[in-house]
N, C-alpha and C positions, 0 to 999 in steps of 0.2 A: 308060644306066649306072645305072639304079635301084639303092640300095643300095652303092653305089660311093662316094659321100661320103666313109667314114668311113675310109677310106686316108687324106686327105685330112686332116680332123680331127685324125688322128693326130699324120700329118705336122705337121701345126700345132701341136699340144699338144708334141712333142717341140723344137719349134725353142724355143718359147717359156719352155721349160723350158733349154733348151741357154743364150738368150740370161741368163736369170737367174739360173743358178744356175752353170753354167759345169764341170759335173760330170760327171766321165769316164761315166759309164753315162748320162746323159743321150743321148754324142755314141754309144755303143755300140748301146743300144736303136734310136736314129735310122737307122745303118747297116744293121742286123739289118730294119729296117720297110722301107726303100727298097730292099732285094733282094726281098723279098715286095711291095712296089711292081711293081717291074720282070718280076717273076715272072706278072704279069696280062696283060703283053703289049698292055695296053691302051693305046695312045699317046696318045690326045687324055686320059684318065687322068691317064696320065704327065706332060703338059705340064700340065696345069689344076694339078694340085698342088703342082710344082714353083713355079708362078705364084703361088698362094696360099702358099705355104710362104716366099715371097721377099715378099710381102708382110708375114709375119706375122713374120719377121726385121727389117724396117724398121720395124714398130711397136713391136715388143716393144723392140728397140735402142734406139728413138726415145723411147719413156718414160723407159729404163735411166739416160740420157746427161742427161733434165732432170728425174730428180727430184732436184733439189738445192733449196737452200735463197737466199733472195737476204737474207734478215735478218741482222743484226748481232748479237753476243753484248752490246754497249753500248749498244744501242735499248734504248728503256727508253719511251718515248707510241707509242699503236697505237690505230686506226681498224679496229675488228673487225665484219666481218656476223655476229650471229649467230641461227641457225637455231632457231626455241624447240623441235622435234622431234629436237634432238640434246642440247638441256638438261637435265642432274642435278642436282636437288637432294637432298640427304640428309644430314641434321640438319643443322650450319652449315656445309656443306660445297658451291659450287656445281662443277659441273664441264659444261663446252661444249666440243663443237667448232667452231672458227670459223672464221672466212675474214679471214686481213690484209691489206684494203685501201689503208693505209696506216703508213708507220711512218720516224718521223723526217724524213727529207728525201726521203724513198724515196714515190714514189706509182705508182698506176694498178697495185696490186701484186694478187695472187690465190693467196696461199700458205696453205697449213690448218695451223691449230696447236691444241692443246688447252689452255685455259686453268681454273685451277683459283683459286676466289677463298673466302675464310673469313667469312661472313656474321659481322656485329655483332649484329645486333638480330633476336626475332621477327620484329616490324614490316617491314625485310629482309625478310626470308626470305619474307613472304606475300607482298610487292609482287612480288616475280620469279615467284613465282606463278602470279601473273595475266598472266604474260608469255605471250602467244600468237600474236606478228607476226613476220616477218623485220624487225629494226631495226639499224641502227648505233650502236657503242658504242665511246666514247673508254676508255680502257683502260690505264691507267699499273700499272709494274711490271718483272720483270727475266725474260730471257729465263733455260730451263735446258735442256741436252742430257737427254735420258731417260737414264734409266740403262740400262748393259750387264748382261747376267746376269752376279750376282757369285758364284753356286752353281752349282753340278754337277746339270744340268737343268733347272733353275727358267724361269720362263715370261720369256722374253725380250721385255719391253718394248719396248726401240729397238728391236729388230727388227719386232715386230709395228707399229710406228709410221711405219717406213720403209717397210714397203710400202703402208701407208693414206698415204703423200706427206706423213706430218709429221714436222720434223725438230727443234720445238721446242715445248716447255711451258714457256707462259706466267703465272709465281708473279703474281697480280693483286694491286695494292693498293686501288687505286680502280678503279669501274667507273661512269660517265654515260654517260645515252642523248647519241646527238648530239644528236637535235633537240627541242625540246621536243613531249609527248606527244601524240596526235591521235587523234579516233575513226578507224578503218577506214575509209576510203575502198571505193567500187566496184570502183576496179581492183585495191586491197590486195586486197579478200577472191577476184580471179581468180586471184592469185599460190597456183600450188599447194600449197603450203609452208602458207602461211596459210590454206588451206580446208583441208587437212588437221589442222591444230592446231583449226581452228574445229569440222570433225566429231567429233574427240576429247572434245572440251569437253563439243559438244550430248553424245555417248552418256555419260559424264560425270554430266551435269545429270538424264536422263530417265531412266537405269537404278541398280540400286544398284553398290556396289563391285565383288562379285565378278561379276556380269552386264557391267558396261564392262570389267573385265580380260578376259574371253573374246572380248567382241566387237572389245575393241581388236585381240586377238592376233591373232585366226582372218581378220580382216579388213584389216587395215591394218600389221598385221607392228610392231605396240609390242606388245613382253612385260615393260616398265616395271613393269607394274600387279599381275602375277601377283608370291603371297605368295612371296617366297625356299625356301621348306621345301617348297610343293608342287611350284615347278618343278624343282628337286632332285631331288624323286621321279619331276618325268619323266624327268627326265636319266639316273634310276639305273635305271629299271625298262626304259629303252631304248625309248622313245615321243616324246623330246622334239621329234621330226619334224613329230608331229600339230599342234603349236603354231606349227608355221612355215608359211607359204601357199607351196603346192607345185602340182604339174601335175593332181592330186586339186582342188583349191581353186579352180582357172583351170577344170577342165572343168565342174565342178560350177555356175560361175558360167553359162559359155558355154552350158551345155543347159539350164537354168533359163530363163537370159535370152531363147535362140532359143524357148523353147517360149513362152513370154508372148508373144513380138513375134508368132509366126506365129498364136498362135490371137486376134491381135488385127487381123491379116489384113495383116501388112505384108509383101511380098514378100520371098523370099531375099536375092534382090542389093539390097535395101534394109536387111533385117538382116545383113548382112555388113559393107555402108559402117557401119554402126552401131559392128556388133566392132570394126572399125576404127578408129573413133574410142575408145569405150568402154574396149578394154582398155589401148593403152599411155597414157589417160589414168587408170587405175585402177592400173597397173604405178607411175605418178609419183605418186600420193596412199601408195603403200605404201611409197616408197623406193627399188625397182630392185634389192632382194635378189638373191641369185644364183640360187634357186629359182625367185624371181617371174621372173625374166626370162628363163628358158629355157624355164619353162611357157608366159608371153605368147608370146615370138619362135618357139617350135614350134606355136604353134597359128595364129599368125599365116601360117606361113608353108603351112602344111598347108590353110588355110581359104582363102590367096589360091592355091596352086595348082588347089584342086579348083573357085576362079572362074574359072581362065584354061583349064579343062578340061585341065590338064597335072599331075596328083597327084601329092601328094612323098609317099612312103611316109616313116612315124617316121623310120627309122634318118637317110635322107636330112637330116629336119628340124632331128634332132638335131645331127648332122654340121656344119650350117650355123649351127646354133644358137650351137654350141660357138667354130666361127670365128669367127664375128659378136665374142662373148663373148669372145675371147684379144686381137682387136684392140683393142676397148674399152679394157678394165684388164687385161692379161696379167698382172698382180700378183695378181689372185682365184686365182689355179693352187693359191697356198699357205694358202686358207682351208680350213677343214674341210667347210665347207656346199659348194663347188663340190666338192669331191671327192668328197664323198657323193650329193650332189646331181645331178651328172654318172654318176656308179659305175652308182649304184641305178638310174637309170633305164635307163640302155644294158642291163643287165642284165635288167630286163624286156621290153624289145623282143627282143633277141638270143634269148631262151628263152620267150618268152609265147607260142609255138604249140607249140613241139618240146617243154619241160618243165615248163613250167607248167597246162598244160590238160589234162593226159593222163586225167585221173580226171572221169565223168561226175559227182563228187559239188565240188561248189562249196566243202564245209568242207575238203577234202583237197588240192585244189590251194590254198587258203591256207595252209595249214599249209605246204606246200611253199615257198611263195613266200619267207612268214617266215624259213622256214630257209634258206634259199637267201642270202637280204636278210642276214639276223643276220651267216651265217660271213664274205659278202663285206666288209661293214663291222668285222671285227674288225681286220686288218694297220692299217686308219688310224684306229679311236678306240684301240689299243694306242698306236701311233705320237706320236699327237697326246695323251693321257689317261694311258698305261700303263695303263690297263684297260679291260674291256668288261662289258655285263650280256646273262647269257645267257638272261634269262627274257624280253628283250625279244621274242623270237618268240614266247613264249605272250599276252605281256599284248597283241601286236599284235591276236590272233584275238580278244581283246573289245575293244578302243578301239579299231579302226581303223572297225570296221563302228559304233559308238557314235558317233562323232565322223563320220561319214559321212552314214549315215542320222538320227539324231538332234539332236547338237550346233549342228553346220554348219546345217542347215536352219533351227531354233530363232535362233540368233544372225542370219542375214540378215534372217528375218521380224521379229523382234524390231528392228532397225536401221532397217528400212524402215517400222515401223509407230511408232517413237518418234516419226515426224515426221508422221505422220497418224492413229493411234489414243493417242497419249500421252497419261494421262489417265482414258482410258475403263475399264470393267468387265472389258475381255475383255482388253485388254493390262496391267492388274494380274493378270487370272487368269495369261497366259502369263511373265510377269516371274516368279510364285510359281513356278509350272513349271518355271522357267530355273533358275531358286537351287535348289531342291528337288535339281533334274538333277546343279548343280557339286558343291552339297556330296558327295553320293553318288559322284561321280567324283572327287572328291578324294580322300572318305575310302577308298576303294578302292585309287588310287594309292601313300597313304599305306602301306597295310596291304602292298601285296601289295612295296612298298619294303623292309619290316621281314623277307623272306623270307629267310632265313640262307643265305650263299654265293649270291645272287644276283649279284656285283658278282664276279669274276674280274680279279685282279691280274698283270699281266704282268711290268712294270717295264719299264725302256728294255732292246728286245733289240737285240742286233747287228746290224749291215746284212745280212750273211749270211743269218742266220737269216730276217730278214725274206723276202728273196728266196724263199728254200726255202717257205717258207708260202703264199707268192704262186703259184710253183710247183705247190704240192702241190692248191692252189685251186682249180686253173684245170684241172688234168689228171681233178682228181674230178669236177667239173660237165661236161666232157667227158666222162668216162666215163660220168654220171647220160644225159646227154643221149642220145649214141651206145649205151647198155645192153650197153656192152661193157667187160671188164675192170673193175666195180663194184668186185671183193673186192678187186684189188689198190689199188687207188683211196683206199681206204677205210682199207686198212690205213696204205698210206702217208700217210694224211693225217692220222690217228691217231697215231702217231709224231712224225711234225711239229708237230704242233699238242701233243701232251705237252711234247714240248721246250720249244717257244714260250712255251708256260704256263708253267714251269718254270724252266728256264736260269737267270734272274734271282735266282729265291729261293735253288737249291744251288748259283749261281757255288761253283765247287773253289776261287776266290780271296779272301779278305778283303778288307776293304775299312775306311782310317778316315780320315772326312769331317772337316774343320775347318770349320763352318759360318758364314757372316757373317752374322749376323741382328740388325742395327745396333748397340744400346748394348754390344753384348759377343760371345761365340761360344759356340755349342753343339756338341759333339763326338758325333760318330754312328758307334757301331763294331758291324761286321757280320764277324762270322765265316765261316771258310768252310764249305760245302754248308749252309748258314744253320742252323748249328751253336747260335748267340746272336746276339741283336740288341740293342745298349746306347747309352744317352742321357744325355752328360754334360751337364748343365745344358742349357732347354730354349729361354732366351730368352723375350722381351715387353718392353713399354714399359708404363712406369707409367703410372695411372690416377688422373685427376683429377676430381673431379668438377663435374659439367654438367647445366645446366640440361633439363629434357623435352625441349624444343625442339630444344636442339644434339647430343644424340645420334643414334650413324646409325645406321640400320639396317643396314646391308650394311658395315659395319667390316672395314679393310683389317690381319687379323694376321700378323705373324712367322708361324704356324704352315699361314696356311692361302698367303702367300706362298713359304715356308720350307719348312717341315718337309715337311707331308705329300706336297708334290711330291718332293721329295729321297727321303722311303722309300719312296713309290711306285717312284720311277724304279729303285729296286734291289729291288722284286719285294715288297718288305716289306710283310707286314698287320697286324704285333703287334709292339712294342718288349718284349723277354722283362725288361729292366731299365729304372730311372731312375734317375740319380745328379744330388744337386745337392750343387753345392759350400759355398753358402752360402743363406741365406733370403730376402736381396734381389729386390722383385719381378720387377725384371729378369732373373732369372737363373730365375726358377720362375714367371712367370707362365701360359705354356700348361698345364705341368701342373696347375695351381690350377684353370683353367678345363674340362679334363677329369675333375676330380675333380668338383666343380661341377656340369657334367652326368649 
């Protein structure tokens, strides 16, 4: 049943969705699959999926029922592990996630909370620093529920906290280590946790700034280090992929590493136990991303069948990958990264002989691919973003093969040779090399960001529409594939997709938003067929001022919590007016700060 898997899959991706979300087209779609199930005629098919389907109901259930909370709203001392690879600091500001191992009278406890604590002193602030172990930390302070969205689309916190299993932020006033401090022990620095902070540190110590931001990225899945304004630009120019270690980054490793071990003369079935070991010990130094782990567990699984002389073809791998993955954390369904991450790949094996290869020229089936990749990812960064960038299919045709052939290669050797050419003449020449490289890719990034109407604003469309676009998707790469019925394809997709784009901006309905943007309200009134768009007062908090030290870099605004999501979601690129009522900074601080820029 090669290729038979992903019935399977399906079936499992729909239960898992049925159990969570509990939504009539969840149980619709699920129906609709098990007639095309049933339709195969395949019985041992039929019974395996049903098995794993009844499996993936009792896990997904089984999470649903314990993510609760065992903490008290009147605990106030707490026994926290925390992870220093989940720790934020930014100007006085610390922020972890942690593990409550204890709290009040309560023990043997393993709940995650995110605590937020407000540095006193520099001095502070550099001692956590240096924080680079798993430790425990007594922890005094008041528990707080996240907030709900109090706006009309705004990024819902508690919700995104509830499906990471946290049901509490914890306001810090004191934080002590429990025990008193200790060098690293032998067995500390096996704990993966802490030889991962420790490899950070060495690239850190041996490269400059912008050389450890890439190699953290490219390599260990920390994008901490990259400057705000250029990840930005990846995000806007529709690349921010290349920053994240994907199925590209896991084969990249695997054929490098097989080509070393064998012209070192070590047998296959010897480099195999190695990948073996190797990769889900190198999947744990990264974190277990959803990318990382669907790349490791399909190569895994592809490398142990072609040992047992029994080959899983991709789709299979994926298939299985995917199940593996729903079991785990069925709550990853609603990240963006597993959607895309999942989408994009299935999308390549399904079409990488029939539409992707057709042209003997190598730059034309990329361009294809791009665009292929671009349209499929627009229904979910619309969905999840209210916008998309469409140039991201062009800027892929230079970064993708740059960061491939160049980047990627440069950062490993570079990584590998800190710890044995660190020092020398040739690894300052390749360090020079590496900078020389970012800068140039940055400012490139930069610039091709500044491209006018690169970024397509959608706004929140209706579920309908959604659907129709989904639709209109699926029937035109059909069409592409089979080379039949293209015109009508095309045109309908065309249509569709004006709509999509559109609908939001000339709703035929008005609309006037009372906005809650804490010391006061901003009123947001949109015309209909976006006739005017007007801004009664725009909201901010006042500003005190603060030392170098305690300012943040990454400051959380009214505007960029508030505003800009709110006119996005109603299709909006330009406020045609501003009205303020009075001069108080509260009531005029964003628009100060856009003036400003």
């Amino acid at each position: 049943m090669k290729g038979y898997a992903l019935f399977s899959a399906i079936s499992c991706l729909l239960c898992a969705i049925i159990v969570l979300t509990t939504h009539w087209l969840s149980y619709l779609l699920l129906f609709i699959w098990l007639i095309r199930l049933a339709a195969t005629r395949r019985k041992e098919l039929i019974i395996y999926t049903c098995l794993l389907m009844s499996a993936t109901f009792f896990f997904a259930g089984f999470e649903k029922n314990h993510n609760r909370t065992a903490l008290l709203a009147e605990d106030q001392l707490f026994l926290i592990e925390l992870d220093p690879n989940k720790l934020k600091i930014d100007g006085d500001q610390i922020q972890f996630y942690g593990t409550v191992k204890e709290a009040g009278t309560k023990v043997k406890l393993a709940e995650k909370v995110v605590v937020f604590y407000r540095l006193s002193t520099e001095e502070e602030k550099n001692n956590w620093k240096k924080q680079q172990k798993v430790e425990d930390f007594i922890v005094t302070g008041s528990l707080a529920k996240p907030e709900k969205n109090r706006n009309l689309n705004q990024f819902d916190y508690h919700r995104y906290l509830y499906r990471n299993k946290i049901h509490w932020i914890v306001e810090a006033t004191t934080i002590d280590i429990h025990s008193e401090l200790q060098q690293q022990t032998f067995f500390d620095k096996l704990n993966l946790k802490n030889l991962r902070q420790n490899i950070l540190a060495h690239i850190e110590s041996e490269t400059t700034a912008t050389i450890a931001s890439y190699i953290k990225t490219l390599l260990f899945a920390d994008t901490s280090s990259i400057d705000d304004q250029v990840m930005s630009g990846y995000k806007e120019i529709g690349i921010i992929h290349l920053l994240s270690i994907s199925g590209l980054h896991i084969q990249f490793f695997i054929t490098g590493l097989t080509y070393i071990l064998w012209r070192l003369g070590v047998t296959r079935e010897r480099t195999y136990l190695l990948l073996l070991i190797f990769l889900p010990l190198y999947g744990s130094l990264t974190g277990w991303g959803t990318s990382i782990f669907r790349a490791i567990v399909m190569s895994l699984l592809s490398q142990t069948g072609a040992r047992i002389r029994k080959p899983i073809s991709g789709l299979d791998a994926w298939s299985w990958t995917l199940i593996f993955g729903l079991w785990l954390n069925p709550y990853q369904i609603f990240s963006i990264g597993f959607q895309l991450s999942y989408l994009l790949s299935l999308t390549l094996m399904l079409f990488s002989d029939s539409l992707f290869n057709r042209s003997k020229l190598a730059s034309i089936n990329n361009v294809v691919i791009s665009f292929i990749l671009t349209l499929i990812s627009i229904p979910i960064l619309s969905f999840h973003f209210f916008e998309f960038s469409w140039i991201g299919m062009f800027a892929n045709l230079i970064f993708v093969p740059l960061f491939t052939w160049v980047v990627m290669p440069l950062s490993i050797f570079l990584f590998a040779s800190s710890y044995l050419l660190s020092g020398t003449l040739f690894f300052h020449f390749l360090s020079n090399l590496m900078e020389s490289l970012l800068e140039m890719t940055e400012w490139l990034v930069l610039k091709i960001k500044l491209f006018p109407y690169s970024t397509i604003v959608t706004g929140k469309v209706p579920f309908g529409l959604f659907i129709l676009m989904i639709i209109g998707l699926i029937l035109f790469i059909v069409a592409l594939e089979g080379r039949k019925k293209i015109k009508r394809s095309v045109v309908l997709l065309v249509v569709v997709f004006t709509i999509f784009i559109y609908y939001q901006k000339y709703n035929p309905f008005g609309e006037v938003l009372v906005l809650d943007v804490g010391q006061g309200d901003a009123i947001l009134i949109k015309k209909p067929f976006g006739a005017g768009v007007y801004l009664i007062d725009t909201g901010g908090a006042m500003a005190f001022e603060k030392e170098e030290w305690q300012i943040r870099k990454k400051q959380s605004t009214v505007a960029s919590r508030v505003l800009i999501p709110v006119i996005k979601s109603l299709g909006v690129t330009q406020i045609d007016q501003v009205f303020i009522t009075h001069g108080d900074e509260d009531h005029i601080c964003f628009c100060l700060r856009m003036l400003l820029v």
